[in-house]
C-alpha positions as a Markdown table, in Angstrom:
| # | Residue | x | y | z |
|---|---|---|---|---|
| 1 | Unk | 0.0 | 0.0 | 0.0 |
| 2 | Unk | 1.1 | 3.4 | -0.7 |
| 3 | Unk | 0.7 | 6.8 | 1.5 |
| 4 | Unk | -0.9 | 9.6 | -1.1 |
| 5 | Unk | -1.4 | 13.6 | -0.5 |
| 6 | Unk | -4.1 | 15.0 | -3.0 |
| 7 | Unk | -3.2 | 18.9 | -3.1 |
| 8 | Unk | -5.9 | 20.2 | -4.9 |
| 9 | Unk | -8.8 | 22.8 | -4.3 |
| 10 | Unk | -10.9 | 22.0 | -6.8 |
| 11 | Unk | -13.4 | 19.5 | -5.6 |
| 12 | Unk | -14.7 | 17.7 | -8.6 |
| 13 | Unk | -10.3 | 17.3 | -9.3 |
| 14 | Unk | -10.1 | 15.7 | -6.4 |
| 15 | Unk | -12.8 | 13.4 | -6.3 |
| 16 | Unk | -11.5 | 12.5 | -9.8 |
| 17 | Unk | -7.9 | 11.6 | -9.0 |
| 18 | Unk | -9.2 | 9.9 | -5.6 |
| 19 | Unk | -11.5 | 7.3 | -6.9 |
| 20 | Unk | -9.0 | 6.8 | -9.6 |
| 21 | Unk | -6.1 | 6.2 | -6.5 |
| 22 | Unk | -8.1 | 4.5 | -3.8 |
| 23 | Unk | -7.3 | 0.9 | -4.9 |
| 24 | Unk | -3.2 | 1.4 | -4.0 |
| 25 | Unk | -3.4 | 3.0 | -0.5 |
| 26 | Unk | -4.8 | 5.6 | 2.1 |
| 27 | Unk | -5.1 | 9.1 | 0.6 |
| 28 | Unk | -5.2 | 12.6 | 3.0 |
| 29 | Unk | -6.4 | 15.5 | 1.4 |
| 30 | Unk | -5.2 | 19.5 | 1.4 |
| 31 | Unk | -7.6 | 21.9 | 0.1 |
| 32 | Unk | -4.6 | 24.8 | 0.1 |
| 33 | Unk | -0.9 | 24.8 | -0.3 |
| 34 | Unk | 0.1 | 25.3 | 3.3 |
| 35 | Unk | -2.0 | 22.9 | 4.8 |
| 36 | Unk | -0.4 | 20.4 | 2.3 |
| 37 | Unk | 3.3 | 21.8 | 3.2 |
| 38 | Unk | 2.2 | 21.0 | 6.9 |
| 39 | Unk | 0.5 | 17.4 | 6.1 |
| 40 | Unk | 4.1 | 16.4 | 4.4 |
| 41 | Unk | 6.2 | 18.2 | 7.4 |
| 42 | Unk | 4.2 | 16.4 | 9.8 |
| 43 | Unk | 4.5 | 12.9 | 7.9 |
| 44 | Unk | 8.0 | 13.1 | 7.7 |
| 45 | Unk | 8.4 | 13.7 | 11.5 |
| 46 | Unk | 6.2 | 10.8 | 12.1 |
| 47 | Unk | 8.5 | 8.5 | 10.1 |
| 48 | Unk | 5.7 | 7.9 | 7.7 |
| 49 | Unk | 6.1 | 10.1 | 4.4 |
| 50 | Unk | 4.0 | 10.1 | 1.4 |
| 51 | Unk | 4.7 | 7.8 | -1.0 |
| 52 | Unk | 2.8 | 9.8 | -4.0 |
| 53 | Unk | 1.9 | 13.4 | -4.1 |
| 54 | Unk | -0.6 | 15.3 | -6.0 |
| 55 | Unk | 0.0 | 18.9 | -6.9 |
| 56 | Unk | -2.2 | 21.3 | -8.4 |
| 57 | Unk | -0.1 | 24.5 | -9.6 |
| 58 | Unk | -3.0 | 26.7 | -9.0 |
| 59 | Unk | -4.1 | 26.9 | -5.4 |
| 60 | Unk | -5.1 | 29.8 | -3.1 |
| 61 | Unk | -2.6 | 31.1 | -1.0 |
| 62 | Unk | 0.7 | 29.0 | -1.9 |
| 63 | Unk | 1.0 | 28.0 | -5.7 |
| 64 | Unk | 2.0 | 24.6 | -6.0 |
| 65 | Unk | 5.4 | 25.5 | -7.3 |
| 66 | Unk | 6.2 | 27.1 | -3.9 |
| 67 | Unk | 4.7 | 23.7 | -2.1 |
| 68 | Unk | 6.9 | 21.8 | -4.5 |
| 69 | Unk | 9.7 | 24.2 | -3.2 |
| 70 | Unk | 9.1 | 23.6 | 0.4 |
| 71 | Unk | 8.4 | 20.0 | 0.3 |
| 72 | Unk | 12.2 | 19.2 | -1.3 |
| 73 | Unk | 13.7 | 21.5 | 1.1 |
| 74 | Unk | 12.0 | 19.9 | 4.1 |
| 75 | Unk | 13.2 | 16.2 | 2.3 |
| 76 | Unk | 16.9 | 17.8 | 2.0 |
| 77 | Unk | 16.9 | 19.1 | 5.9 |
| 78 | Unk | 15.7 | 15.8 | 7.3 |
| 79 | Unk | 18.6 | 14.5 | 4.7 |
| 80 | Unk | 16.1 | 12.2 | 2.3 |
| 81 | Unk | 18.1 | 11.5 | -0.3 |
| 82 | Unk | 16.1 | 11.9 | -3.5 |
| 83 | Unk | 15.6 | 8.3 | -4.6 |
| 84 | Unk | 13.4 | 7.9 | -1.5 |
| 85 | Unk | 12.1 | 11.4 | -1.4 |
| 86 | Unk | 7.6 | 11.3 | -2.4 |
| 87 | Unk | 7.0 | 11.1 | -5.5 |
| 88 | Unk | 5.5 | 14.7 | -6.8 |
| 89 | Unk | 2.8 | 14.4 | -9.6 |
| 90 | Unk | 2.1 | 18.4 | -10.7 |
| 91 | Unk | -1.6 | 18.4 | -11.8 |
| 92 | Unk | -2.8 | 21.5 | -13.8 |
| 93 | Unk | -4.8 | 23.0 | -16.8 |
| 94 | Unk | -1.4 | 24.6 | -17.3 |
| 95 | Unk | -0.3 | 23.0 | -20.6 |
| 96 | Unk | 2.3 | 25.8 | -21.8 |
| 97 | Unk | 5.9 | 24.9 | -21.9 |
| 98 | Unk | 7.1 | 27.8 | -19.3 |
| 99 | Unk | 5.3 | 25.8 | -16.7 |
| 100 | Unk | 6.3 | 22.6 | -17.7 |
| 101 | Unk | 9.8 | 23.9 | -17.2 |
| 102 | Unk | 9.8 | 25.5 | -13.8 |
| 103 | Unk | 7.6 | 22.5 | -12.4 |
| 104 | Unk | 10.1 | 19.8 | -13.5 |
| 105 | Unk | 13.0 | 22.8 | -12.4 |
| 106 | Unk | 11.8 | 21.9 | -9.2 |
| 107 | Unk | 11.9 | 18.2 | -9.3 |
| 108 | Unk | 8.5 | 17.1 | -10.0 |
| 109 | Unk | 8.8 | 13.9 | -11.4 |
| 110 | Unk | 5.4 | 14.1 | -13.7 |
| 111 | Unk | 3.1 | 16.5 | -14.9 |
| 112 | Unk | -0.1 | 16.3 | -15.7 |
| 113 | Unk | -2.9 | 17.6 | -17.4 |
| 114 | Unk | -6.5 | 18.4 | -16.7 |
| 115 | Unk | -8.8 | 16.7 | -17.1 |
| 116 | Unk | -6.5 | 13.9 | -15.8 |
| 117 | Unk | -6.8 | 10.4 | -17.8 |
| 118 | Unk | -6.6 | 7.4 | -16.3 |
| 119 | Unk | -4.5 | 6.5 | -18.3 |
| 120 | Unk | -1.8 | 8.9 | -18.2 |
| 121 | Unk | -2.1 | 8.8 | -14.4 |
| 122 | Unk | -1.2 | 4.5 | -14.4 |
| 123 | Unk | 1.5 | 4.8 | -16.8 |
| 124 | Unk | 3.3 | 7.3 | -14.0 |
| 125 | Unk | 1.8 | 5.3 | -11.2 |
| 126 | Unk | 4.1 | 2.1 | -13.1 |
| 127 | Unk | 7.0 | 4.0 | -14.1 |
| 128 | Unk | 7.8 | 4.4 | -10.2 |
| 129 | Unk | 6.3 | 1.6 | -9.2 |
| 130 | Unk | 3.7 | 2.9 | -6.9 |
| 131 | Unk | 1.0 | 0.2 | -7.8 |
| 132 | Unk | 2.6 | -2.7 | -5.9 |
């Protein structure tokens, strides 16, 4: 089973990518960037980190390139070496290159379009092996 983090504000998104994730694992939610920086910070102390993360870029308060941000700092200061750091899926309507860039500039490891396809969302799932 994986641990997942759904980081999105937009409720018919989440509900979307939840019932598409439900089968691997138990999934906590963030309705807002900070509350999903906290959710990780907490995790980590707990010795439990997310496995899989869900991002949305657009998010009141802290974008999710700022959550992406603070997430890989707080992995570097607790000295999580990237191979086991979460795995960060960036989920937007943002489909112009610029983005794509500065998402994967700070190490997102997919990205993702809306409306998400199933899919799309597998084929990343497999590539780091988060359906076992």
């Amino acid at each position: 089973m994986k641990k997942m983090l759904i980081a999105e504000d937009d409720a018919t998104s989440c509900m979307l990518l939840q019932d598409m994730l439900k089968r691997y694992g138990p999934i906590d939610l963030a309705d807002n960037g900070q509350k999903a920086v906290e959710m990780v910070r907490a995790a980590i102390d707990a010795d439990a980190p997310f496995d899989l993360i869900c991002l949305d870029i657009m998010m009141p308060g802290m974008d999710g390139y700022e959550v992406l941000r603070r997430i890989r700092d707080l992995e570097t200061s607790k000295g999580i070496l990237p191979a086991a750091a979460a795995k960060i899926f960036m989920i937007t309507a943002l489909d112009d290159l610029t983005n794509v860039i500065q998402a994967f500039s700070g190490l997102c490891d997919a990205y993702l379009l809306k409306p998400i396809e199933r899919s799309a969302l597998m084929q990343r799932m497999r590539e780091y092996v988060l359906t076992g």
